[in-house]
C-alpha positions in Angstrom: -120.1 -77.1 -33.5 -123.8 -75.3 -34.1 -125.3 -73.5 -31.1 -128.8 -72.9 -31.4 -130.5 -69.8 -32.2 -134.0 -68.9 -30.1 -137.2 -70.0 -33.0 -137.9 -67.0 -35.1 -141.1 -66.0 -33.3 -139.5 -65.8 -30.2 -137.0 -63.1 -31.7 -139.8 -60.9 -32.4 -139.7 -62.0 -36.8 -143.0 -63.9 -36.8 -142.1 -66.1 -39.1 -144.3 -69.4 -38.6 -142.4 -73.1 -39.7 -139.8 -71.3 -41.0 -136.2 -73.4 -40.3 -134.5 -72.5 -37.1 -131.1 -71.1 -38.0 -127.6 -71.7 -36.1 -124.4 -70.1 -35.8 -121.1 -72.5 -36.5 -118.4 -71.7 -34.4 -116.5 -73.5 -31.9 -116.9 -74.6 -28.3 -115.2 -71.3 -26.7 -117.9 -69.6 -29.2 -120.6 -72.3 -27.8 -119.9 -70.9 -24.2 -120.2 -67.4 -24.4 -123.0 -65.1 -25.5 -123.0 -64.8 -29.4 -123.1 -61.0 -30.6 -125.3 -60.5 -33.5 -125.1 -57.1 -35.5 -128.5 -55.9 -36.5 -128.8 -55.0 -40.3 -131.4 -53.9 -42.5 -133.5 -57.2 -43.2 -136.2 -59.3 -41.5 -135.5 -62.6 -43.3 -134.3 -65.7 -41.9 -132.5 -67.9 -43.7 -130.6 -71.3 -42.9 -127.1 -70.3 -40.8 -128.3 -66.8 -41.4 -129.8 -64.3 -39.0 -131.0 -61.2 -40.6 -133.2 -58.6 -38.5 -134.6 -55.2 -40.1 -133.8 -52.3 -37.2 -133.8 -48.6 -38.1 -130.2 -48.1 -36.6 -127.2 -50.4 -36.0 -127.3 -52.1 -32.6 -125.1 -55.0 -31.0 -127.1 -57.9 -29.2 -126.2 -60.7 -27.1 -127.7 -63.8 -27.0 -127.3 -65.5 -23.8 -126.3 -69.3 -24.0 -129.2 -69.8 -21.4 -132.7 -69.3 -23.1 -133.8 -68.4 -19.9 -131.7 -65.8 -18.9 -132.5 -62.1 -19.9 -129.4 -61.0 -19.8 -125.6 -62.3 -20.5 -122.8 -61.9 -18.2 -121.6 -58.7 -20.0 -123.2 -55.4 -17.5 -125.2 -53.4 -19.6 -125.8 -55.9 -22.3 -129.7 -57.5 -23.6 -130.1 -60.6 -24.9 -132.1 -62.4 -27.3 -135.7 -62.1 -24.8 -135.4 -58.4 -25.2 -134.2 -58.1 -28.7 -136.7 -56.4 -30.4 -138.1 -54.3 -27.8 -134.4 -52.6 -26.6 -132.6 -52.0 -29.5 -133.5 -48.5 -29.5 -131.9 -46.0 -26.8 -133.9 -43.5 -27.6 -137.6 -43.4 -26.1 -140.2 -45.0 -29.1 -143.2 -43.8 -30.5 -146.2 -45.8 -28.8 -149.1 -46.8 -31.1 -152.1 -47.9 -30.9 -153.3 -49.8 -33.4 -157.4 -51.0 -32.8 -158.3 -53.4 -35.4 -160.7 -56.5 -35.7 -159.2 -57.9 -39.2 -156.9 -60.3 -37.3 -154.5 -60.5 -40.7 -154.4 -56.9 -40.9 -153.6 -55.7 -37.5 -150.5 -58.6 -37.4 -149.7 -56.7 -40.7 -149.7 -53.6 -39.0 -148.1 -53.9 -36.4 -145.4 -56.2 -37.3 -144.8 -53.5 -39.8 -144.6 -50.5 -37.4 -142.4 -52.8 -35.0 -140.1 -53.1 -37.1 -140.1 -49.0 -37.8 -138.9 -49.1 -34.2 -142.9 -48.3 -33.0 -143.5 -49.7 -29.8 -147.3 -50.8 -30.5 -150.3 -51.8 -28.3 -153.1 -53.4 -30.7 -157.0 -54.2 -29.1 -159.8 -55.8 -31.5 -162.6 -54.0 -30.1 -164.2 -50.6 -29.4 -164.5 -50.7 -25.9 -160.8 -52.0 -25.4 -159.4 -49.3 -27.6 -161.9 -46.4 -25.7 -160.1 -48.2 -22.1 -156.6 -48.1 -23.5 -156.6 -44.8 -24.9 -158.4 -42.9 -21.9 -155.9 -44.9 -19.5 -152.6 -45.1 -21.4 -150.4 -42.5 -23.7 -150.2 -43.0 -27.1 -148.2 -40.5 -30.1 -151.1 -41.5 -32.3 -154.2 -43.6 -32.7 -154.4 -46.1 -35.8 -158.4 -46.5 -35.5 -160.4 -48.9 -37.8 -163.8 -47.9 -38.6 -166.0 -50.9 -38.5 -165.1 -52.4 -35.2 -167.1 -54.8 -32.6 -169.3 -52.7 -30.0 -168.3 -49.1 -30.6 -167.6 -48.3 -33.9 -164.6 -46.0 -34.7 -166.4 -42.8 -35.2 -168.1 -43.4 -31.8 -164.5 -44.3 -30.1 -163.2 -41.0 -31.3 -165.7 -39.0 -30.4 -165.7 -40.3 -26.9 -162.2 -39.3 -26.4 -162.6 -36.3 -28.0 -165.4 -35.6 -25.2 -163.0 -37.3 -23.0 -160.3 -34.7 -23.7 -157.7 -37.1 -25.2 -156.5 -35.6 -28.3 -154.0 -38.1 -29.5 -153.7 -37.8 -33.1 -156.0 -40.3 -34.8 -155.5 -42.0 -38.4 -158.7 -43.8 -39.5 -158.7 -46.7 -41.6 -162.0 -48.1 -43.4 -163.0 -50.0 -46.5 -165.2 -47.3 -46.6 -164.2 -44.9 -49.7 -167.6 -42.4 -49.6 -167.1 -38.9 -48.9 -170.4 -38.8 -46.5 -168.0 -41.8 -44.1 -165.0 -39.4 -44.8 -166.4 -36.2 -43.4 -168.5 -38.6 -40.8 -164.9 -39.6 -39.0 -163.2 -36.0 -39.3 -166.0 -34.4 -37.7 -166.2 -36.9 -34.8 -162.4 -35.7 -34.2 -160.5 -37.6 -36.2 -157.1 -36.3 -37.7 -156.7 -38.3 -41.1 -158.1 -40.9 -42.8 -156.6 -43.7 -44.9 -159.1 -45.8 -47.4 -158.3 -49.8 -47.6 -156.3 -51.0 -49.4 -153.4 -48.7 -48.8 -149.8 -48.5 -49.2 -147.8 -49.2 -45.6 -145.6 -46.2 -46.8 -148.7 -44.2 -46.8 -149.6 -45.2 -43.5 -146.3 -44.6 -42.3 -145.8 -41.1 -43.5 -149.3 -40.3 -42.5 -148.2 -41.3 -39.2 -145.4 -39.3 -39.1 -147.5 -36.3 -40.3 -149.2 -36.8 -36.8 -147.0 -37.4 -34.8 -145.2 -34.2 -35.6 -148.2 -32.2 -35.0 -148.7 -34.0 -31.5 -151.4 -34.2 -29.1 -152.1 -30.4 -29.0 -156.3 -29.7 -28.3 -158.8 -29.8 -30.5 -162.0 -30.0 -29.5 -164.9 -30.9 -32.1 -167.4 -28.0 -30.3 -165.9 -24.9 -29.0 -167.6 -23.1 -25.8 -167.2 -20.3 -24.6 -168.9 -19.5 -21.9 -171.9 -20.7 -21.7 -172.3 -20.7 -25.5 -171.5 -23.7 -27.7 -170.8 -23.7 -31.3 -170.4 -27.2 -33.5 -168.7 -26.4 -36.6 -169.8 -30.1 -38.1 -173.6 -29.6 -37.5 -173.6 -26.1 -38.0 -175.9 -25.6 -34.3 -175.0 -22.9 -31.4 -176.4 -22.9 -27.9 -176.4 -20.9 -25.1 -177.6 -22.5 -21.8 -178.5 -24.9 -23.8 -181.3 -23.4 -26.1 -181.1 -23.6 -29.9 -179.7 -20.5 -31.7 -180.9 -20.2 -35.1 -178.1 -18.1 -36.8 -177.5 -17.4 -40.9 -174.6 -18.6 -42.5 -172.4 -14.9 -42.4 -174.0 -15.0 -38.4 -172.5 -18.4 -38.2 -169.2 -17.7 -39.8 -168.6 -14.6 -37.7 -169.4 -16.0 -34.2 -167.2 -19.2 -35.2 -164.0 -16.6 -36.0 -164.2 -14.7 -32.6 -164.7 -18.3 -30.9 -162.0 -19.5 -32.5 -159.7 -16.5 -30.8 -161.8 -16.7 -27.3 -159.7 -14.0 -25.9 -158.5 -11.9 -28.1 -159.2 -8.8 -29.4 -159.7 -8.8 -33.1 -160.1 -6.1 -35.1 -162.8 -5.0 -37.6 -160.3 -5.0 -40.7 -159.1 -8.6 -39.5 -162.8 -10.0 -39.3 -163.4 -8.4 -42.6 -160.7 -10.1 -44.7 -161.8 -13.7 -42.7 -165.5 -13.7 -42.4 -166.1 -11.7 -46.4 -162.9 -11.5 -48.1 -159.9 -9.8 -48.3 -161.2 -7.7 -51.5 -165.0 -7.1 -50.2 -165.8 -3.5 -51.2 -169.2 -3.5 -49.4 -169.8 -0.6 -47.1 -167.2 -0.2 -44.2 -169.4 -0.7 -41.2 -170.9 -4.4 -42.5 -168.9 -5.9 -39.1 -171.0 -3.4 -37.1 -174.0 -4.4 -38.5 -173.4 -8.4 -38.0 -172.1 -7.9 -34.6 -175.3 -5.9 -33.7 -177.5 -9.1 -35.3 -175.5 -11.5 -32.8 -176.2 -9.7 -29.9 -180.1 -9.7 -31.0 -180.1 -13.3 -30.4 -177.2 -14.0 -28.2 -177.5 -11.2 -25.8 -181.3 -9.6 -25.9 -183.1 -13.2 -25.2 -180.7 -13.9 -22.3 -180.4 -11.3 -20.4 -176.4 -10.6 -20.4 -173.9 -10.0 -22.7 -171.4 -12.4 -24.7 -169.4 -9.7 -27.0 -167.5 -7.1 -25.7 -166.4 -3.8 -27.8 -163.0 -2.6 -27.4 -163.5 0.8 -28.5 -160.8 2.1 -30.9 -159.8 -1.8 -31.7 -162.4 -4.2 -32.4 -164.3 -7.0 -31.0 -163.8 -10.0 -28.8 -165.6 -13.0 -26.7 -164.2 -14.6 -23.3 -161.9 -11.3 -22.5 -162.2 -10.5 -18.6 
């Protein structure tokens, strides 16, 4: 006799009006949960159960539809199916998109990666989840209800979330490309794209993980934005030259450390500058004219013998 499968969309496939399949056996097979070996498509066909998953994992489909579980300890059934395969923890996404089509593309297509994936249609939803919740990574649309992506980011970049996030637009000019990196964004991905791309782009990220990095650096009570090329110090405008700019943002960058003069040389001018030997001296002594002098205190320190350093005790 046929037993009944659960519909399609209850399995997790999505598939709208598509047949409901069964399983012909007999009535001992009718009784008992039905295991179903999960193999590499996500097709359903007539008698035929097919179900994409990344690694091979038995299921049991209990006889009751209600029941989460089958008689077997330690074994899911069909409520669970898509969501438990895996033993090993998932990757959780969040996928913030307003293009209803697109974000069921999405993340139908990361589920079935073995992503476990939150998706929000809004800009003040995805700023909630992502402050509230851990996610691997951050698929962030750019034209969104409310806040817009680049505002999104750049709250939880403020915020101190630094989940790695992947932008998407329709948006292919270079001004909206350099727009979202600078508010903290980690990649960005133009539409139409490739869900390979996506996918490896997301991998990319995930590998790198959610390790800081601010869009300003401070240190002390000096503030540098590498995007709108400004510096602060308790609060007042510094108005710096590009080599000024380039040298304050290296020591910055290794708040710290003590870096030497041969080191800020090959970074700040270039590996083969032949310029006269005490150029670092000179640029050092120009920072403190308008970083130190004006304020009263000091923000670089001389390691005599070494080099130079900010933020050292």
């Amino acid at each position: 006799m046929g037993v009944d499968l659960p519909e399609p969309e209850r399995l997790g496939l999505g598939l709208d009006g598509a047949d409901v399949p069964t399983v012909e056996g007999d009535e001992h097979a009718a009784s008992r949960a039905m295991q179903i070996s999960i193999a590499a498509a996500s097709v359903v066909k007539r008698g035929i159960v097919h179900i994409r998953s990344s690694s091979m994992c038995s299921v049991y489909v209990a006889e009751d539809e209600g029941s989460m579980r089958t008689e077997l300890p330690g074994r899911i059934s069909h409520p669970t199916l898509m969501k438990r395969c895996e033993t090993r923890p998932k990757m959780r996404i969040l996928v913030v998109e307003d293009e209803l089509k697109m974000a069921r593309a999405v993340r139908r297509g990361l589920e079935e990666e073995g992503y476990a994936v939150d998706a929000v249609s809004d800009g003040e939803d995805a700023l909630h989840r992502a402050l509230y919740e851990d996610y691997d990574a951050i698929v962030l649309d750019v034209m969104l209800p409310g806040r817009d992506g680049f505002a999104v980011c750049r709250e939880l970049r403020t915020k101190g979330r630094w989940a790695p996030v992947l932008m998407l637009t329709a948006r292919d000019g270079v001004e909206d490309r350099i727009r979202g990196l600078d508010a903290g964004a980690d990649d960005y991905l133009v539409k139409p794209f490739s869900f390979g791309e996506l996918l490896a782009r997301l991998r990319a990220l995930v590998r790198r993980g959610a390790t800081e990095r601010p869009t300003t650096m401070t240190t002390d009570d000096v503030v540098l934005d590498p995007a709108t090329h400004t510096v602060t110090r308790d609060d007042e405008p510094i108005d710096l030259t590009a080599r000024e700019f380039a040298l304050l943002e290296f020591l910055m960058r290794r708040s710290g450390e003590v870096i030497g003069r041969s080191r800020i040389l090959e970074h700040v001018w270039d590996v083969n500058y032949d310029g006269f030997s005490n150029v670092v001296d000179v640029y050092v002594g120009y920072l403190r004219k308008k970083l130190e002098v004006p304020f009263d205190r000091p923000f670089i320190r001389t390691v005599r013998g070494v080099g130079y350093g900010v933020g050292l005790p």
